[in-house]
C-alpha positions in Angstrom: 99.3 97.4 102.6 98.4 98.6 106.4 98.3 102.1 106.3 97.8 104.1 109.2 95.1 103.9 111.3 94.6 107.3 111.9 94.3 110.7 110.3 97.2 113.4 110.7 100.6 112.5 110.1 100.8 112.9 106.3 104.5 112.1 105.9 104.6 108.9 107.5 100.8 107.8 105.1 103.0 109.0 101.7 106.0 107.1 103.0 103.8 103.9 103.2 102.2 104.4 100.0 105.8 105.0 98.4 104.3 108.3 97.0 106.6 111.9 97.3 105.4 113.8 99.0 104.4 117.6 96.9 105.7 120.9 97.8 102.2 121.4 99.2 100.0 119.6 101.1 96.4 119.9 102.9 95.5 117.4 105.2 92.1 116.9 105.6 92.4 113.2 107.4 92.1 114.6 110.6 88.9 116.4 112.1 91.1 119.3 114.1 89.5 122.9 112.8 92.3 125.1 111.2 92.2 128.4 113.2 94.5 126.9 116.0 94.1 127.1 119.8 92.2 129.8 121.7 94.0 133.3 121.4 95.1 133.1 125.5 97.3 130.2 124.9 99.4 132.8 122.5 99.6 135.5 125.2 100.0 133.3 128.0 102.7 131.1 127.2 105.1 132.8 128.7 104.0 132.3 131.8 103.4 128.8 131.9 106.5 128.3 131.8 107.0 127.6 135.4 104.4 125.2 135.8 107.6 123.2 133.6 109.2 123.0 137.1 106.8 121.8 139.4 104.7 118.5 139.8 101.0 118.4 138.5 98.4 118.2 140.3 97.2 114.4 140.6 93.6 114.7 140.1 94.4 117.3 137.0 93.6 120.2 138.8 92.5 123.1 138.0 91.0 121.0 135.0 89.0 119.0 136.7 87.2 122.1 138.9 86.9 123.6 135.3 85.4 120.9 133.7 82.8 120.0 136.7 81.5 124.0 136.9 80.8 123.9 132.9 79.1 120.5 133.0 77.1 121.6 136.3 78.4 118.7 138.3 80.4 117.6 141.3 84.3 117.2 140.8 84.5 113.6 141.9 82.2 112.4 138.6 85.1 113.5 137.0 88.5 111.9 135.9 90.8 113.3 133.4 92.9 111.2 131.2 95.9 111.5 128.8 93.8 111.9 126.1 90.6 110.2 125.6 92.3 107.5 124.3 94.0 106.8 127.7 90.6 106.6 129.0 89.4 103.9 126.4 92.8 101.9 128.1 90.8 101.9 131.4 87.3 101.1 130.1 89.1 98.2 128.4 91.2 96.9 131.8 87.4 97.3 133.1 86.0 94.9 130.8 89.1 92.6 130.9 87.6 88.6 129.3 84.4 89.7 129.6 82.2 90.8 126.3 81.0 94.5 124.4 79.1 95.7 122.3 80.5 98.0 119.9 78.8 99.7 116.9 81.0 99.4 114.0 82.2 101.1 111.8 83.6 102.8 114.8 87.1 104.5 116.3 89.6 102.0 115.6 91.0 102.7 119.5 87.7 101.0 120.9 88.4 97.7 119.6 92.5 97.7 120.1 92.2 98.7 123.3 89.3 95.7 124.0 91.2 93.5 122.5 94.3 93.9 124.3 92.1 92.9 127.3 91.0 89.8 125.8 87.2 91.3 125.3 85.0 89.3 123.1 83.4 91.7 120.8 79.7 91.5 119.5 79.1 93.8 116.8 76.1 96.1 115.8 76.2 97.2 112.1 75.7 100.2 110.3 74.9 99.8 106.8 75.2 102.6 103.7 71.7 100.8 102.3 69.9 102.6 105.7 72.4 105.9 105.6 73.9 104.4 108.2 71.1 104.7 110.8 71.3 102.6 114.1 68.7 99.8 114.5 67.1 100.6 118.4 65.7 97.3 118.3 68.4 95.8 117.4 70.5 97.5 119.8 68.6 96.9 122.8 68.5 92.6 122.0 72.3 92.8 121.5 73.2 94.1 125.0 71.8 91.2 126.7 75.0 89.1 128.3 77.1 92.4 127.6 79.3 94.1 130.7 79.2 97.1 128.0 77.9 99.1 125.0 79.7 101.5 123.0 78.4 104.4 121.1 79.8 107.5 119.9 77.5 110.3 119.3 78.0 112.0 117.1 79.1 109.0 115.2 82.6 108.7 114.3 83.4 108.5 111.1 80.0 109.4 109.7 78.9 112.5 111.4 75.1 111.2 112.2 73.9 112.3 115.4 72.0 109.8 117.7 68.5 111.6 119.1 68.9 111.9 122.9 65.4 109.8 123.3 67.0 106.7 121.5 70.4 107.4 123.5 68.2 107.1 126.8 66.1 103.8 125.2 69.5 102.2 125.2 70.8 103.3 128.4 67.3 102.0 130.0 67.4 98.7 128.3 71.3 98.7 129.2 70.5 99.1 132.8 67.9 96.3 132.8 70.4 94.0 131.2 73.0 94.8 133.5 75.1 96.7 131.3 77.1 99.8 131.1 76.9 102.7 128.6 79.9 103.8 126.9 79.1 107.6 125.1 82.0 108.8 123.2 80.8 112.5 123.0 84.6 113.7 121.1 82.3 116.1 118.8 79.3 117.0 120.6 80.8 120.4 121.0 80.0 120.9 117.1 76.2 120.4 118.1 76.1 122.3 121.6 75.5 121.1 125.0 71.7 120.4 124.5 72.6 117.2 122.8 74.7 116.0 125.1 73.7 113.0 127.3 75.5 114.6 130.5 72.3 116.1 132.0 70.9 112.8 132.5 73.4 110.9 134.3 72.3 111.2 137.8 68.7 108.9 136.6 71.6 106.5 134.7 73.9 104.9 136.9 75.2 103.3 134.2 76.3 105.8 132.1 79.8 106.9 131.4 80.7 109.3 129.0 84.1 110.1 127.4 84.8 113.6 125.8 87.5 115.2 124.5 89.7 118.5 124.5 91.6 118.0 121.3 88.7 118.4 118.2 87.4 121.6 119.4 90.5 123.5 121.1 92.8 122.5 118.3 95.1 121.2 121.2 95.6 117.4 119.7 99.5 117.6 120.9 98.6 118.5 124.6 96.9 115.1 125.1 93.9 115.7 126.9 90.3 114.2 127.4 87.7 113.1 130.8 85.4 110.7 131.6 82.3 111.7 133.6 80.2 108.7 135.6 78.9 108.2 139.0 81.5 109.2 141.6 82.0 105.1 142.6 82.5 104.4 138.9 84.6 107.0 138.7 87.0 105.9 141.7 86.9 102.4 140.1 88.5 103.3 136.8 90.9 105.3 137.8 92.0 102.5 139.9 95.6 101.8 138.3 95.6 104.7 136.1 99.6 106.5 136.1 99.6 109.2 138.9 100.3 112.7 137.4 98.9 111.3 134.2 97.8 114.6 133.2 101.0 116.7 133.2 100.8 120.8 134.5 100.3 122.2 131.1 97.5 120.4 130.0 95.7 120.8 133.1 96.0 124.4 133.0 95.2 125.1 130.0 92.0 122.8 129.1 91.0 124.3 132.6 91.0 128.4 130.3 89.7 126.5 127.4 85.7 126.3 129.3 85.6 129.4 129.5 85.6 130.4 125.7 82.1 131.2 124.6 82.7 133.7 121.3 85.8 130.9 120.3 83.3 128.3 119.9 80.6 129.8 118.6 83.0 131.2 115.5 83.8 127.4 115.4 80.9 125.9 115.0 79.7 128.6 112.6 82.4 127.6 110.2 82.4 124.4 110.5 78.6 124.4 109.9 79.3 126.9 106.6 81.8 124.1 105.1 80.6 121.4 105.5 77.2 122.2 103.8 79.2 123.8 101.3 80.9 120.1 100.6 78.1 118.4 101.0 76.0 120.0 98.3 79.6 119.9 95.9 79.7 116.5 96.3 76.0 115.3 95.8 75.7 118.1 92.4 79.0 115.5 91.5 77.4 112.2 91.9 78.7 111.3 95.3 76.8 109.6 98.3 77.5 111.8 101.3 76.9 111.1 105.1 74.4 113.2 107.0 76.9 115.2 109.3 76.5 117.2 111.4 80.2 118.0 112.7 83.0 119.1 111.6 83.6 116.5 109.1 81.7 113.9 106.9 82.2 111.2 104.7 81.6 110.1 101.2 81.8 107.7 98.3 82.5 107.8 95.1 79.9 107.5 92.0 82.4 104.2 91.3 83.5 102.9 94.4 85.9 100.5 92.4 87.6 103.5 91.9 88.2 104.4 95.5 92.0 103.4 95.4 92.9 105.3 92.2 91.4 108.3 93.6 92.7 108.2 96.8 96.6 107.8 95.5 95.7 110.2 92.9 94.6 112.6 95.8 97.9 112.6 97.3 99.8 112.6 94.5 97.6 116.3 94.2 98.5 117.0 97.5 95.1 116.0 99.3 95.6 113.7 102.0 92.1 112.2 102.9 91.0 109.9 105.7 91.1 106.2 104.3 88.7 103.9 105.4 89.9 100.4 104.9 90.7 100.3 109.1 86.3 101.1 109.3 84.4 98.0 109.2 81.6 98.1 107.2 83.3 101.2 104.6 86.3 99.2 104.1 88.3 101.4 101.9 84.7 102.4 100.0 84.8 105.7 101.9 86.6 108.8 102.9 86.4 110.9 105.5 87.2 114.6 105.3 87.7 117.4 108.2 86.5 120.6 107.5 89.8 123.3 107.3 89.8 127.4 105.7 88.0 128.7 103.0 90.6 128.5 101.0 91.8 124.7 102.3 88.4 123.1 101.6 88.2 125.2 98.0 91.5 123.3 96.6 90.1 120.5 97.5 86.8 120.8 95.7 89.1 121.9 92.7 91.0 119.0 92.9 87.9 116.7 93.0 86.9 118.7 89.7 90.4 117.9 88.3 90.0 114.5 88.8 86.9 113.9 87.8 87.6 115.6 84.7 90.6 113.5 83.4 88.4 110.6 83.8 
């Protein structure tokens, strides 16, 4: 069975797995925090209404100013896409028949969108024997011949975060081998800033780094995400990219959204709160757990040959989790769970408990 190969969109994953759906459900498949967008967005819709009626801006402003002034750099290192995943699109177009590195298990998105361009794909593998740590070494061989190398950090779906020292031992041995950088940074906001790679970019040409709007400003249906690179690299991408791909709404808002300190903060506090909270549940119940530190983590069963049964038996409960059969190297093995409310992540613990017990 192909089930989806994304989180959210719970409906369409019990239709698949000819399951009905319960009166209730929590979805914890995808990584979007519960408390909703930023409290302006509520009191200011009204008036964003007109921006229905005019053009965008091409260049997404006054997102693009925003973005720039919050990352302390100059406008034009800056693109905005569609989401980050219309940015992957134009990474891929860049690396059109020639060949990447990518880390795997890794966002699905990075290897469609590759493939579509006829990339040939070299892989670097994460293993659950070494908790999933990255082999520098490794690594650093690997790039040779490569136009590219991918890495998300934090690492998507475990949660692992990459030291900054070992991000900028790969970007050096990148640039000696002629190679480019990819740095998915979608949940560095979980983290802060300070382990973000964007302060280094100017001493790495070869850098480009993708973030994202959606995980942290619970705005996933707005469809928004930048790239940030050297101006040149910049221009280059873009190059064929829709004009007005970043509609008024989106630009707008995302621009308010760098501005909210005390929003984050409250984020990141209870994501933190949960998600050790789960993690000590689930190792006092026998599971192997990732070492997150985001807003979500991943685990395995005490019996992985029981990973189906569980996760049908989940949904039948009404606990929809991230499968990972579309993650190389988990394969179905592992789930992946977003952190939601109090009261969210306590039904699922309950449900675990359930389940465990009519084994």
């Amino acid at each position: 069975m192909n089930l989806p190969d994304h989180g959210a969109n719970p409906l369409r994953l019990y239709k698949q797995m000819e399951i009905e759906p319960p009166a209730q459900i929590n979805d914890f498949s995808e990584n979007v925090h519960p408390f909703g967008p930023p409290a302006f967005l509520e009191k200011t819709w009204p008036d964003l209404r007109e921006l229905v009626g005019r053009y965008p801006d091409p260049d997404a402003e006054p997102f693009r100013g925003a973005a720039a002034k919050f990352h302390g750099i100059s406008a034009d290192q800056i693109a905005a896409g569609n989401g980050a995943a219309e940015i992957f699109t134009w990474l891929a177009r860049r690396y059109r028949e020639k060949r990447v590195a990518l880390i795997e298990p890794a966002f699905s998105e990075y290897r469609k969108t590759l493939e579509a361009e006829n990339v040939e794909i070299t892989e670097v593998e994460l293993k659950a024997e070494t908790a999933w740590r990255l082999d520098i070494a490794k690594t650093k061989e690997v790039v040779e011949g490569c136009a590219a190398l991918y890495v998300c950090n934090p690492h998507n779906p475990t949660g692992r975060l990459l030291p900054k020292e070992d991000l900028l031992e790969l970007a050096k041995a990148c640039r000696k081998a002629g190679c480019e950088m990819v740095v998915d940074e979608a949940f560095i906001d979980f983290i802060g800033e300070r382990n973000s790679i964007v302060a280094e970019l100017n001493g790495h040409p070869n850098l480009i780094i993708v973030r994202s709007m959606t995980k942290m400003y619970a705005i996933p249906g707005l469809r928004l995400g930048y790239v940030i690179s050297s101006p040149p690299l910049i221009e280059a991408l873009k190059r064929g990219a829709a004009h007005w791909n970043v509609n008024a709404l989106s630009a707008s808002i995302g621009a308010r959204c760098f501005g909210e300190n005390e929003y984050r903060d409250r984020i990141v506090r209870s994501a933190a709160i949960e998600r050790q909270l789960m993690m000590i549940f689930l190792k006092d119940k026998g599971f192997v757990v990732t070492d997150s530190m985001v807003n979500f983590l991943s685990f395995r069963l005490p019996d992985p040959q029981q990973s189906d049964q569980f996760f049908s038996d989940m949904l039948k409960a009404g606990i929809v989790l991230r499968h990972t059969k579309s993650f190389r190297m988990m394969e179905g093995r592992w789930f992946r769970i977003g952190m939601k409310s109090t009261a969210q992540m306590k039904d699922l613990r309950e449900a675990i408990v359930k389940w465990l017990e009519d084994k």
